[in-house]
BAROMAR-88021 format. One record per residue (C-alpha): y negated, z, x negated; residue number from 0. Coordinates in pm, 1 decimal. Last residue first. Example, Ala and Ser with C-alpha at 12.3 -4.5 7.8 and 13.67 -1.06 7.14 Angstrom:
BEGIN
yy;zz;xx;k
106.0;714.0;-1367.0;1
450.0;780.0;-1230.0;0
END
This chain:
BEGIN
yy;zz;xx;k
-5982.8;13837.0;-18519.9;347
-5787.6;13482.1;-18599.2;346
-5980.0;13257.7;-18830.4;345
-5889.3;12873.4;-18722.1;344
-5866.9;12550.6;-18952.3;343
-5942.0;12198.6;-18785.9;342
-5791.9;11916.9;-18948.9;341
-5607.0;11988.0;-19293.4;340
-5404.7;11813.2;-19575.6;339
-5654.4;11553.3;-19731.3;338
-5947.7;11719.2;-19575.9;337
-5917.9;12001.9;-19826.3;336
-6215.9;12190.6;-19766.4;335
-6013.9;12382.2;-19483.6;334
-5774.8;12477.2;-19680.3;333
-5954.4;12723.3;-19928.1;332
-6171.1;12838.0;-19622.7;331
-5812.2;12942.1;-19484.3;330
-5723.3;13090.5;-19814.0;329
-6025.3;13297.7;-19855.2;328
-6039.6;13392.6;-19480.3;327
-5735.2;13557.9;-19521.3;326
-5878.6;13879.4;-19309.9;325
-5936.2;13685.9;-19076.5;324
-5618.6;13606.7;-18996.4;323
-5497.4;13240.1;-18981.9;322
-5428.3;12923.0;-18823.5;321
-5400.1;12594.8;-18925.3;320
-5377.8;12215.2;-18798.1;319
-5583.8;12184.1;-18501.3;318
-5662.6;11881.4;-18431.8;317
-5353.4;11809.4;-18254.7;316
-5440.8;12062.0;-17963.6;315
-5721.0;11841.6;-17818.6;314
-5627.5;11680.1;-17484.5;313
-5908.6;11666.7;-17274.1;312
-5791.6;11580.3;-16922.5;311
-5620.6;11888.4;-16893.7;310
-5797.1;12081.4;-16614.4;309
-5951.4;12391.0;-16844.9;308
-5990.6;12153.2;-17135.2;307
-6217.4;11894.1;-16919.9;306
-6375.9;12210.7;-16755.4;305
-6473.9;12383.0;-17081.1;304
-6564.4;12048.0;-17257.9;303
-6822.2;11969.4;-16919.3;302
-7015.3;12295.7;-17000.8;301
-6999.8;12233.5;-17361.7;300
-7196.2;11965.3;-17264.5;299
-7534.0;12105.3;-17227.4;298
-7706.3;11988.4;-17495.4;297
-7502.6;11881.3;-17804.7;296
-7576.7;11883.3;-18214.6;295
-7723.3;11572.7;-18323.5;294
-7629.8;11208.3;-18242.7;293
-7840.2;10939.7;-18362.8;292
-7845.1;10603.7;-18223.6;291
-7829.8;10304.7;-18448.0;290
-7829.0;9959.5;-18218.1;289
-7695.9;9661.4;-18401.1;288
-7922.6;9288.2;-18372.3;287
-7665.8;9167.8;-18597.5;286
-7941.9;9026.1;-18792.0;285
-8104.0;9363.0;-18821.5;284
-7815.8;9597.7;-18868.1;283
-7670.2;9330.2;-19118.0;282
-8018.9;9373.1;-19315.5;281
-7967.5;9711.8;-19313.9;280
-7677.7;9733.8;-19553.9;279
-7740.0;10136.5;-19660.5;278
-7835.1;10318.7;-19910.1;277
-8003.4;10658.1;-19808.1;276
-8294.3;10840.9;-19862.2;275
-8340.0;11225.7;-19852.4;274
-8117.3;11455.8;-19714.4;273
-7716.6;11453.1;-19715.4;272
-7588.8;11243.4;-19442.7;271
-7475.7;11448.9;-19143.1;270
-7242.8;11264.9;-18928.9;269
-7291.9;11213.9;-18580.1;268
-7443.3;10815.6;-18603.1;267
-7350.8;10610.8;-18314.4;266
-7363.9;10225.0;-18388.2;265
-7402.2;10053.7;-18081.9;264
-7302.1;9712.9;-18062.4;263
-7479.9;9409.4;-18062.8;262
-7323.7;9163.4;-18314.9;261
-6998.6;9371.1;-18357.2;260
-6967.4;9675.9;-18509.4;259
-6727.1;9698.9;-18862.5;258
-7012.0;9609.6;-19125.7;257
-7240.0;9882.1;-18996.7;256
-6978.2;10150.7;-18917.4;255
-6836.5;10084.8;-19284.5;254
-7178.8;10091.9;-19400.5;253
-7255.5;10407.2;-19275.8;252
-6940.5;10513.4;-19418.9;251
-7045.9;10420.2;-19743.5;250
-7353.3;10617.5;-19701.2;249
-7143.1;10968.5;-19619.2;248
-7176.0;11163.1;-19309.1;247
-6804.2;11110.9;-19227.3;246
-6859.0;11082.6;-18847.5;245
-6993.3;10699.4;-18809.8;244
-6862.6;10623.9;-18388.0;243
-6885.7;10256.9;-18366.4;242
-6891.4;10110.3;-18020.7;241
-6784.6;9715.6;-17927.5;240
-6593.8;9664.7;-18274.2;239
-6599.2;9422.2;-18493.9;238
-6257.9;9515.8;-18652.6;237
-6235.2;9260.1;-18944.6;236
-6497.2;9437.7;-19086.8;235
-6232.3;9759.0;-19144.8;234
-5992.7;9539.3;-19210.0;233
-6186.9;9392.5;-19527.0;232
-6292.7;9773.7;-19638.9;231
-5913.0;9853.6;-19659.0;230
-6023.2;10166.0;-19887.1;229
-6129.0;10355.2;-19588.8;228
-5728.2;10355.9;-19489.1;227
-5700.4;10218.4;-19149.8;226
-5551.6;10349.7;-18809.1;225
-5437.7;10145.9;-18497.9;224
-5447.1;10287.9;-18132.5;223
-5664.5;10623.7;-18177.1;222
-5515.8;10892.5;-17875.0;221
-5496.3;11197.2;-18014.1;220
-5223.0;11172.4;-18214.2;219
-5305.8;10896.0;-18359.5;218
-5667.9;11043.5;-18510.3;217
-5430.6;11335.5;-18638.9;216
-5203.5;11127.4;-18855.5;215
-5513.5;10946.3;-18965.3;214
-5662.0;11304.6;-19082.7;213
-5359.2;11354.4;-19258.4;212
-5331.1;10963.6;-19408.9;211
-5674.3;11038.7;-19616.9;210
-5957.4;10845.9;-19642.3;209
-6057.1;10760.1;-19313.4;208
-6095.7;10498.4;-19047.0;207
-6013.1;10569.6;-18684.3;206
-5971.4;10196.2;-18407.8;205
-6002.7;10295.9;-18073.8;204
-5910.2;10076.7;-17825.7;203
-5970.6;10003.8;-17438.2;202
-6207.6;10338.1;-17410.5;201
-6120.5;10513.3;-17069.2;200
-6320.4;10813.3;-17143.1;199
-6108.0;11040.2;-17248.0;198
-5919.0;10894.6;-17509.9;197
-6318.7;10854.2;-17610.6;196
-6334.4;11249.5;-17589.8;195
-6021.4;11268.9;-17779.1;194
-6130.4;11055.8;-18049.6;193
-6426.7;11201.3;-18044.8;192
-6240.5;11482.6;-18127.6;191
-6127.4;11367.4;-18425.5;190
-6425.6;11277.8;-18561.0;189
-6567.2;11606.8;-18519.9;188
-6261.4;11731.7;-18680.1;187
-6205.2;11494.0;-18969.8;186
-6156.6;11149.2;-18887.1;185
-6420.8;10960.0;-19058.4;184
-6528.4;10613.8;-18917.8;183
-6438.8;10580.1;-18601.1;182
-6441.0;10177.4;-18416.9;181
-6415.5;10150.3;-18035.2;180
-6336.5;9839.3;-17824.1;179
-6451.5;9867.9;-17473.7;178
-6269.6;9948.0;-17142.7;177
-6465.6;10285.1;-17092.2;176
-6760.2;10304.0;-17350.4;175
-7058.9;10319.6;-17113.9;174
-7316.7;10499.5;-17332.5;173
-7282.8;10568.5;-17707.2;172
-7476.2;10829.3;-17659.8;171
-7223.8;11043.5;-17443.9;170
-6970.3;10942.0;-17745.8;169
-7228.4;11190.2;-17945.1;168
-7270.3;11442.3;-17683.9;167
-6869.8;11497.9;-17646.0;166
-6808.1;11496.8;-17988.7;165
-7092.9;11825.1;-18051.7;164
-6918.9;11934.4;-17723.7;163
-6590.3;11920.0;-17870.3;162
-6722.0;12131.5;-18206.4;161
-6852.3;12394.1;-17960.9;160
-6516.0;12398.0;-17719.5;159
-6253.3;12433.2;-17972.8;158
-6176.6;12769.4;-17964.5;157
-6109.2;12717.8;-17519.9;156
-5689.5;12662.0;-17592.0;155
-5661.6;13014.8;-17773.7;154
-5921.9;13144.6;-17588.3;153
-5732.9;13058.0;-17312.8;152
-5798.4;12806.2;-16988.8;151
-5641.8;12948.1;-16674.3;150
-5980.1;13017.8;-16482.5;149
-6225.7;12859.4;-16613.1;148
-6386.1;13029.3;-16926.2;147
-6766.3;13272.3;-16875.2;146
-7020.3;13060.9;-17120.9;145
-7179.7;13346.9;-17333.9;144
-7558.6;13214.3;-17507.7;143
-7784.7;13326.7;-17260.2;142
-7625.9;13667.0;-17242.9;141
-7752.1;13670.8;-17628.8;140
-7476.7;13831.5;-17851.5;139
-7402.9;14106.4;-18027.1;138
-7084.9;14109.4;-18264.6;137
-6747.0;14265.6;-18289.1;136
-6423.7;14134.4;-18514.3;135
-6677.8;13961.3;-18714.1;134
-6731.2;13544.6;-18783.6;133
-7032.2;13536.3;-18546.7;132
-7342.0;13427.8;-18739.1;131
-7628.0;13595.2;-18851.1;130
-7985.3;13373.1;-18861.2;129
-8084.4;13429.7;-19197.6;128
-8441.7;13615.8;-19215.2;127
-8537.4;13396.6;-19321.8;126
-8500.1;13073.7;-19142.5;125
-8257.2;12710.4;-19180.9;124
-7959.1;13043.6;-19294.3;123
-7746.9;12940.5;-19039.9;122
-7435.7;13157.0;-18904.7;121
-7585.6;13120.7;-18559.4;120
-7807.1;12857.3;-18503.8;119
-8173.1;12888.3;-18448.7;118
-8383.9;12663.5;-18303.2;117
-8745.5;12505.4;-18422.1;116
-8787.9;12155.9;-18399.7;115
-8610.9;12139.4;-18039.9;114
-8413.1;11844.2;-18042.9;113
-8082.6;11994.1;-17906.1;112
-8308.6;12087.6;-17570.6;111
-8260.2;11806.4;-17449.0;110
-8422.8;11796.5;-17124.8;109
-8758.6;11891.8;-17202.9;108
-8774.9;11593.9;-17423.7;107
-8966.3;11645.1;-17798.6;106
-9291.5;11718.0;-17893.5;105
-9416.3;11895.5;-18241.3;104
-9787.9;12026.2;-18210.9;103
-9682.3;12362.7;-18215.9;102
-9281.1;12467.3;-18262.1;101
-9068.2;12489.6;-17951.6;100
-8755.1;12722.1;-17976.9;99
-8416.0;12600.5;-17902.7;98
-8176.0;12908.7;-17936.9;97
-7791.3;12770.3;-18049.7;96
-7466.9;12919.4;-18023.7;95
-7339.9;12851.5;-17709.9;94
-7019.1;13045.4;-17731.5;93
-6714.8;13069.9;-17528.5;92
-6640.0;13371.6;-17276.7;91
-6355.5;13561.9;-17163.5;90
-6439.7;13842.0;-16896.7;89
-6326.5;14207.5;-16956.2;88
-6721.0;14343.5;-16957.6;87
-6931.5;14088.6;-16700.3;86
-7062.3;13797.9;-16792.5;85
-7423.4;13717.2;-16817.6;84
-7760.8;13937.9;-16699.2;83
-7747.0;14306.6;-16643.4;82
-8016.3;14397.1;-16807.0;81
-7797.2;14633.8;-16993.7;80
-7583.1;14333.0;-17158.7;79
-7197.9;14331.1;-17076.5;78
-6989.1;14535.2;-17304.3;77
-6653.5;14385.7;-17474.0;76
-6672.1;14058.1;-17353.2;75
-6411.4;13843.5;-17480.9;74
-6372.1;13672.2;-17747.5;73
-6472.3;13250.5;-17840.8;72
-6620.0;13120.3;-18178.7;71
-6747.7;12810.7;-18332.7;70
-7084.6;12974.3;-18449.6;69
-6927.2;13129.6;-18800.4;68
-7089.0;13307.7;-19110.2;67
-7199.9;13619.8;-19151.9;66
-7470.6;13629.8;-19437.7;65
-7569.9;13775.1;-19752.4;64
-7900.4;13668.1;-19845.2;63
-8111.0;13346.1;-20001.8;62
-7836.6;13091.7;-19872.4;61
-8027.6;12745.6;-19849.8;60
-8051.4;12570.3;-19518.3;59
-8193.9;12223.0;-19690.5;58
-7864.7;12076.3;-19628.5;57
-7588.2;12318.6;-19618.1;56
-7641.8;12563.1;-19912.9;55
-7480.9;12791.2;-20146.8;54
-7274.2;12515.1;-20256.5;53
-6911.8;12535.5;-20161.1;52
-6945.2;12889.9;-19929.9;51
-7271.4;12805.4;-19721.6;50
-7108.6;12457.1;-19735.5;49
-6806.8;12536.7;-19617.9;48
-6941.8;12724.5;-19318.9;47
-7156.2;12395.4;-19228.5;46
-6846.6;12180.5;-19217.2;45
-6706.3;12467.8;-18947.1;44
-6416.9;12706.3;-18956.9;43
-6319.7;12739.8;-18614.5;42
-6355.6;13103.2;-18470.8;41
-6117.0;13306.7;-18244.6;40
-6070.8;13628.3;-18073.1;39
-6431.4;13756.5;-18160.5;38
-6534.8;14088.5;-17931.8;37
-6850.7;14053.8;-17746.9;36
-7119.0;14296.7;-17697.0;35
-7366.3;14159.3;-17467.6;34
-7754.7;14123.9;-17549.3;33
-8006.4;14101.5;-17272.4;32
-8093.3;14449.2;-17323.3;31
-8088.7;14467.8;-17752.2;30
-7777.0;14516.6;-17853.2;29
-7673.8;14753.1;-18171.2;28
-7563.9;14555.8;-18434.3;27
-7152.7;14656.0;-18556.3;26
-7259.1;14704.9;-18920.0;25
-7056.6;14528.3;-19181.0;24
-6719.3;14593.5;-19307.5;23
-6567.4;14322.0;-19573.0;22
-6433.5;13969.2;-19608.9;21
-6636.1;13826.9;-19882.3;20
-6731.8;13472.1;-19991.2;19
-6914.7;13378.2;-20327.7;18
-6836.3;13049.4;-20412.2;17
-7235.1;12991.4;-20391.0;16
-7394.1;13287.4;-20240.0;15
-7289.4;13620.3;-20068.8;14
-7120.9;13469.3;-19817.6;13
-6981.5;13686.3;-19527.3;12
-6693.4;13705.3;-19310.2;11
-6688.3;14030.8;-19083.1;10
-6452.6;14352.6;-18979.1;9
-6682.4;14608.3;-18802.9;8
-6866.5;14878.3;-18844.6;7
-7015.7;15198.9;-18694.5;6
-7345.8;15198.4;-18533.7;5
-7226.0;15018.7;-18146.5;4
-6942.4;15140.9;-18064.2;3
-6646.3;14927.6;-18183.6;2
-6449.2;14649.7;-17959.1;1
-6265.9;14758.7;-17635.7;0
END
């Protein structure tokens, strides 16, 4: 099941910017706590289109060929020699972060999501570029393999990373059940906050975007009105208990800022580009808003797995395509159109 270790194996790689290849790369040989796993699924990721776009996501910039992908699920192929993790045969999502401490730099022991110095598959923060998992066969840390419930598919458990990235930033919202939500930007992570806040209990949730797909999406998973960005009066008008700000874009900071009520929380997930930002602080201030950031998830990928596994989170709308991996070029190709695409999967 899976190639032997040396030979090679089916991957995804960018070469640089616009450069993206599907070719043969070396099957890694594990080290002992390593576990051979062979990719079913992986969910094309912001961060993937940016390797692939621009050469860079953030301040990651691509110096060498590498894999991309760390939304992935497969099944394990060979269990690691040191006998830790899942067993060979079992089905296993992905965890695909290492937190490492860096000197001098403090952050909580229990969220490990801060760490200053992690590494992230298919990220190329580090060089060497940390390799990610878009291959037919790839070694991974026993650490990192989360063993599915029973009954819950690869097919149905793909979307377990970017749920858990949702999951963590409605978890910072606090106490959202019976309270009025607002999302800005309904691509997939905002999407599945959605379904997370569906979830939850939440009493409305009102999903802002700019494109009638993504809006399409947001109702299907449970938003209760939708507005076009471009409304920006109804999107004041909302005043909203909870804002969830998932576009990663200043304007839709201001949205979020302009469409909480006087003392909500204003949860910020998406990734605004680096350096400083415009934004209508001033409102924040007198408004006496609270801006949380949200980055990456903890440990709840654990509670995504179960929530899938038992039905209560309902996610199937946000996918939208499907293809081989061997197509990755047309599936990356649809997946940065946000006007007719949600979540876009590579089949291994």
């Amino acid at each position: 099941m899976g190639e032997p270790a040396g030979e090679t194996t089916l991957a995804v790689v960018a070469h640089g910017k616009g450069d993206l290849h599907v070719e043969q790369v070396g099957v890694p040989v594990p080290a002992a706590g390593e576990a051979l796993v062979r990719i079913a699924y992986g969910g094309i990721c912001g961060s993937d289109l940016h390797y692939w776009s621009h050469g860079a996501a953030g301040e990651s910039i691509l110096h060498d060929p590498m894999v991309l992908g760390h939304e992935i699920v497969g099944t394990v192929a060979r269990a690691a020699a040191d006998g830790s993790g899942p067993v060979a045969g079992t089905p296993v999502a992905v965890y695909p972060a290492t937190p490492l401490p860096v000197e001098g730099i403090r952050y909580p022991a229990g969220r490990p999501n801060l760490a200053p110095g992690p590494t992230y598959l298919g990220s190329a923060a580090r060089r060497p570029h940390t390799q990610g998992a878009f291959a037919r066969t790839v070694a991974l840390s026993s650490r990192m393999l989360r063993a599915l419930p029973h009954g819950l598919s690869l097919r149905d458990a793909v979307l377990a990373e970017p749920a858990a990235v949702a999951w963590h930033a409605v978890s910072r919202a606090g106490q959202v059940a019976g309270k009025s939500v607002l999302v800005i930007g309904t691509g997939p992570i905002g999407a599945l906050a959605i379904a997370v806040l569906t979830r939850a209990g939440a009493a409305s949730i009102t999903a802002v975007d700019m494109h009638e797909k993504p809006l399409a999406i947001a109702r299907a998973l449970g938003a209760t009105r939708t507005i076009l960005a471009t409304e920006a009066g109804q999107v004041e008008a909302v005043q909203a208990d909870v804002v969830i700000e998932s576009s990663g874009s200043h304007r839709g900071l201001a949205s979020a800022i302009r469409g909480a009520a006087r003392g909500a929380r204003v949860v910020m997930v998406g990734l605004l580009p680096s350096g400083e930002q415009p934004a209508p602080m001033s409102l924040a201030i007198t408004r006496e808003l609270e801006l949380v950031g949200s980055f990456r998830f903890a440990d709840e990928i654990d509670e995504v797995l179960a929530g899938l596994a038992d039905g209560t989170l309902f996610v199937g709308p946000a996918v939208t395509h499907e293809f081989d991996a061997e197509e990755a070029l047309d599936a990356f190709a649809i997946a940065r159109d946000a006007s007719v695409s949600g979540k876009v999967l590579l089949r291994f």
